[in-house]
N, C-alpha and C positions, 0 to 999 in steps of 0.2 A: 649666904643667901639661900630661901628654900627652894626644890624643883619648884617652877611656876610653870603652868600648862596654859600658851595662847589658847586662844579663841579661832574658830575656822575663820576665814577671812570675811565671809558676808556678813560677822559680827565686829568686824575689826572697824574701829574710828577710822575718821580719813586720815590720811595723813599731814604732816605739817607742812608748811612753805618751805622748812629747810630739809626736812626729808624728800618731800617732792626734788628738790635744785638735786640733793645728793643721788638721786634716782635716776635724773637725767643725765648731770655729769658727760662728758665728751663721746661724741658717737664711738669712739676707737673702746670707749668704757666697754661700752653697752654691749657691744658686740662681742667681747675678747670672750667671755662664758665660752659661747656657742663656737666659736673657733677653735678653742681648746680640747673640746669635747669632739671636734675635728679632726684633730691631732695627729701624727705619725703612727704614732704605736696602739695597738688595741690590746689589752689585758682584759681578760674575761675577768666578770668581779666574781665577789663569793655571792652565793647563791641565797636572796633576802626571801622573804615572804609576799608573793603577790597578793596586792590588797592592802597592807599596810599601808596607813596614813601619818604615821607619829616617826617622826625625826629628834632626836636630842641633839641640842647643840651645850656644849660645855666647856666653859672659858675660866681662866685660871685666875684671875685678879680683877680689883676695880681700881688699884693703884695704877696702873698704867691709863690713863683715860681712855686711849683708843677703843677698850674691849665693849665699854658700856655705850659711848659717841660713836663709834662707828660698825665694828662688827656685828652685833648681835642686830643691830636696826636695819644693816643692811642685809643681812643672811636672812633675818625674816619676811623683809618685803621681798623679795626674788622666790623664797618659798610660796611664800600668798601668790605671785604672780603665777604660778606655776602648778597649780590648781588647789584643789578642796584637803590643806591637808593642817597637821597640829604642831606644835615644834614644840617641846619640854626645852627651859630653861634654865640654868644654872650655871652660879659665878663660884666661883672655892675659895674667893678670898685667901688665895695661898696657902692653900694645907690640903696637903694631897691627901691626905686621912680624909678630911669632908669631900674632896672630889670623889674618893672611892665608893662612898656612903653614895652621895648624888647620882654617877655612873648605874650600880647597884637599882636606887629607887625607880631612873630613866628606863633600867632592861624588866624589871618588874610591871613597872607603868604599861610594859606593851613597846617599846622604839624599839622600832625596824632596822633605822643604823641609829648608830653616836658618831658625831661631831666632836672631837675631844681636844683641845689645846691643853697641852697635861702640865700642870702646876710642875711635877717631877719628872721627868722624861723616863726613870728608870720606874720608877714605883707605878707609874700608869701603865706598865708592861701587864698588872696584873687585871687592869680591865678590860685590857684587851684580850683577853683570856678567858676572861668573864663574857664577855660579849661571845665569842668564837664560838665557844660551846653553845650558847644558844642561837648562834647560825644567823647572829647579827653585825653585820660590818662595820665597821671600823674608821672614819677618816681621820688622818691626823691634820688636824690645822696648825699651823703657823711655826709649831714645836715638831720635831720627830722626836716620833715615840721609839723608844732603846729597843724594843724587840715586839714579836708576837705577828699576828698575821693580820698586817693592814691591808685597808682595800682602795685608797687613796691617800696621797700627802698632795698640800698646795700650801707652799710660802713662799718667802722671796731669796734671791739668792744671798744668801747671809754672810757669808764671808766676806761676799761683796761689798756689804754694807758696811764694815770694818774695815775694808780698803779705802772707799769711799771717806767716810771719817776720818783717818788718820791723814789720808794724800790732801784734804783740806786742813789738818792739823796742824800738820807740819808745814805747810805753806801759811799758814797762818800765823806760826811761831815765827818762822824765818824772815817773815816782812813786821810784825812785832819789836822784835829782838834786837837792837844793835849791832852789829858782825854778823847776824844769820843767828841761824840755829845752832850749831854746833856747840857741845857742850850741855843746853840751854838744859834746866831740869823740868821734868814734868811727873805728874800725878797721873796712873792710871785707874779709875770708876770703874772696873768691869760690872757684868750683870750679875744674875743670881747661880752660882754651883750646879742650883740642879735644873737647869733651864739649856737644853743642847743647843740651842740657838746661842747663846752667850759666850759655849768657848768657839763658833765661826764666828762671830765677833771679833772675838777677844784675836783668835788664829790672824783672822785678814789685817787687824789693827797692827799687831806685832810684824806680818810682812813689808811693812811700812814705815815703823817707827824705829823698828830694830837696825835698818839699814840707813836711818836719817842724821846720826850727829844727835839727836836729843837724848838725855839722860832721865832714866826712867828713875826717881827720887824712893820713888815707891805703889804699890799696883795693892790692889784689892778686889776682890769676890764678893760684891753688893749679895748679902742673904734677902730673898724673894724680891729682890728690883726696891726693897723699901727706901723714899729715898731720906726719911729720917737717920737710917743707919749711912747712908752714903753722908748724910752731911757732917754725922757725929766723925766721920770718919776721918775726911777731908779737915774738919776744925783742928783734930789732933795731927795731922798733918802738916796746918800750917802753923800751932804750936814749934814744929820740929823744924821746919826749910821756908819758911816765910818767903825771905828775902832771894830766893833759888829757883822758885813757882813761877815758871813762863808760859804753861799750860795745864789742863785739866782736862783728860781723855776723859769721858762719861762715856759710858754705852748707849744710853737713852734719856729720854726730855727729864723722866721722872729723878733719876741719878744727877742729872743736869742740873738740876733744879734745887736737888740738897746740896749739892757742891757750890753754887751760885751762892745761896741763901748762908754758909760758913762763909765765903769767902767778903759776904757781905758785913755781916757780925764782925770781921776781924777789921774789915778796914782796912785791905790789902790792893796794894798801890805798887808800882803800876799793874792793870785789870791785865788777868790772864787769858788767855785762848782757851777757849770751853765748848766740847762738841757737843753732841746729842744724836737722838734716834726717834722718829715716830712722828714728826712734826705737829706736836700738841700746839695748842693754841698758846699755852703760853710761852712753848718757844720761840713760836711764831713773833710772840711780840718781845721774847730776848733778843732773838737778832737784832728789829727793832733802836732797841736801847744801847745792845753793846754789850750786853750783859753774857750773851750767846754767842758763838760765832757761826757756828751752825748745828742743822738739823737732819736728818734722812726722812725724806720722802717716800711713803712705802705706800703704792696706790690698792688701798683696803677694800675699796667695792671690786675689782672684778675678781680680787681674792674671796672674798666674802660670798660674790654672786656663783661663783664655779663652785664654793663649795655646796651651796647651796641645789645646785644643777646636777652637781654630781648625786648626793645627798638624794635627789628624787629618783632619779636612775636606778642606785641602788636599793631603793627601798623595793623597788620593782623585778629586780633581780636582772636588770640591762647588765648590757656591757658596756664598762668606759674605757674612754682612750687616754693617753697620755702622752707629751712628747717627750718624754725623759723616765729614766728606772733607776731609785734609789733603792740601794739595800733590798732587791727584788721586788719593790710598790714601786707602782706606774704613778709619777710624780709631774706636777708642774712649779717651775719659779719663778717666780716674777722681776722684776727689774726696778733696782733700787735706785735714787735721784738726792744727788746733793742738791742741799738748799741753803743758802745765803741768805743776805739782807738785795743780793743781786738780781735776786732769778725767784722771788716770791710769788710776782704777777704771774711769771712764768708757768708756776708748778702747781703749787695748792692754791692757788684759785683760777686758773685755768682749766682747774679739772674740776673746782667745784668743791675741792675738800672743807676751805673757805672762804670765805666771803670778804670782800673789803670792807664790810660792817662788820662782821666777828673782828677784824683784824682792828681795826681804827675806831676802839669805842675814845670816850674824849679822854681819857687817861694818854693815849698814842697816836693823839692826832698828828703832833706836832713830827713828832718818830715819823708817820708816815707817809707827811705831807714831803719830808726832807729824803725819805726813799723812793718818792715817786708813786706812792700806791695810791692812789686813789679810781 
């Protein structure tokens, strides 16, 4: 995708009905930004150019839907909200070679900081280096970046998210299973190599599964989250242990989703225990069907709106605060939410992620007249 340069905001469309809802979202949303930026810890940032208006935000894929639904629409309106300023866009469709290129055209274009979620954790060390030198900062969003001098990180706690996963995995296999789990075999989907987010994942899921009685058949390193290669992967898998498959760890909705999609082609019976991450919509309505067992909940707008907050601060050469220090960046993480077929009302549309119209088109009435959603 190419750098795309918004428009100031008094040029900007209105916004839609469901942008508006996502905008709103729960007072506790609204606020967290400005609370954070409240925070315990003060880090003086690196020093931006006052005056600067151009912020680059830079997002690593469109396969995972959240980047293009939620992040970037919400990073932008909190910018617009936040006065007269430009935001350069770009997606790397998974090839850090074109994020480097993008990065590049963003610090020539004129941006004050980059926003960077890095397709490669290690290889975006060098844009950040590219930045530095020109005495523009640095956020890292959602990914930590391997090195270099950042001036922000805000994700969620990830390993968490792996615990989370797996402590609903394995209770999902054990009430499944005839005799419990013990023994039972399972597939692990991890994420993509070079995505640091993927081995706390992968870390938090193994503190869980390793110690549970279930036997891990065989595990895999999804290359860039694609979930075509997850499925081709999982098909030959159940080519090999068909009749063994009492579950299917995924890391995320997209991985989910190619493992689901084999497991359907095969015609494999009885349906296994299948996690997920990022609560897409169509996980949303796996749960639903059955097809899912569950999903991770991971609230995007006050991620999205901090960095965005943060992001104008620095452009200005503020100081932020932080309640937490990774790796010597002043960091915040956010708090990850198992989600069921139990607790949907609960979580994504209580906050507004979505709707009980996105959720129950007439495809999933009947799904979610029988789970109670309406």
């Amino acid at each position: 995708m190419p750098l795309t340069r918004l428009l100031r905001p008094r040029r900007r469309p209105a916004p839609s009905r469901r942008a508006v809802m996502r905008a709103l979202g729960t007072a506790s949303t609204l606020l967290f930004g400005a609370a954070m930026l409240a925070a315990c810890t003060a880090t003086p940032a690196p020093t931006g150019t006052p005056g600067d208006t151009t912020i680059a935000l830079l997002l690593p894929d469109a396969k995972t839907a959240r980047y293009e639904t939620f992040d970037r629409p919400l990073f932008e309106e909190r910018v617009a909200e936040l006065g007269d300023y430009d935001v350069l866009y770009a997606n790397a469709d998974q090839d850090a070679a074109k994020q480097q290129q993008q990065a590049e055209s963003a610090l020539t274009a004129g941006a004050g900081v980059l926003v960077l979620d890095p397709v490669d954790a290690t290889a975006a060390v060098s844009i950040v280096a590219s930045a530095n030198a020109r005495g523009v900062p640095v956020i890292s969003y959602d990914r930590l970046i391997a090195g270099g001098d950042l001036a922000y990180y805000v994700s969620f706690d990830n390993e968490k998210v792996g615990v989370l996963q797996a402590t609903a995995f394995v209770e999902g296999v054990r009430d499944s299973v005839d005799g419990g789990a013990e023994g039972s075999g399972i597939l692990m989907v991890n994420g993509s190599p070079t995505d640091s987010n993927a081995a706390l994942f992968k870390d938090g899921a193994h503190s869980i599964i390793d110690d549970s009685g279930l036997h891990v058949l065989a595990e895999y390193d999804t290359p860039g989250w694609n979930p075509e290669k997850a499925q081709e992967w999982v098909s030959g898998q159940i080519a090999q242990h068909r009749d063994e498959i009492a579950g299917v760890y995924a890391a995320n909705d997209a991985t989910a989703g190619g493992a689901v999609a084999a497991l359907r082609v095969a015609n494999v019976s009885p349906w296994p225990i299948v996690t997920g991450q990022d609560a897409e919509l169509s996980a949303i309505q796996r749960l639903l069907t059955g097809d899912q067992y569950m999903t991770v909940y991971k609230a995007i707008k006050p991620q999205a709106r901090l960095a965005a907050e943060v992001a104008v601060k620095l452009l200005h050469g503020e100081t932020v605060t932080a309640p937490l220090e990774i790796q010597g960046t002043p960091s915040t993480l956010l708090d990850p939410v198992a989600v069921t077929v139990d607790n949907i009302m609960q979580t994504v549309v209580a906050d507004g992620f979505w709707t009980v119209e996105d959720i129950c088109t007439p495809a999933y009435a009947d799904a979610c007249e029988a789970a109670g959603i309406e």
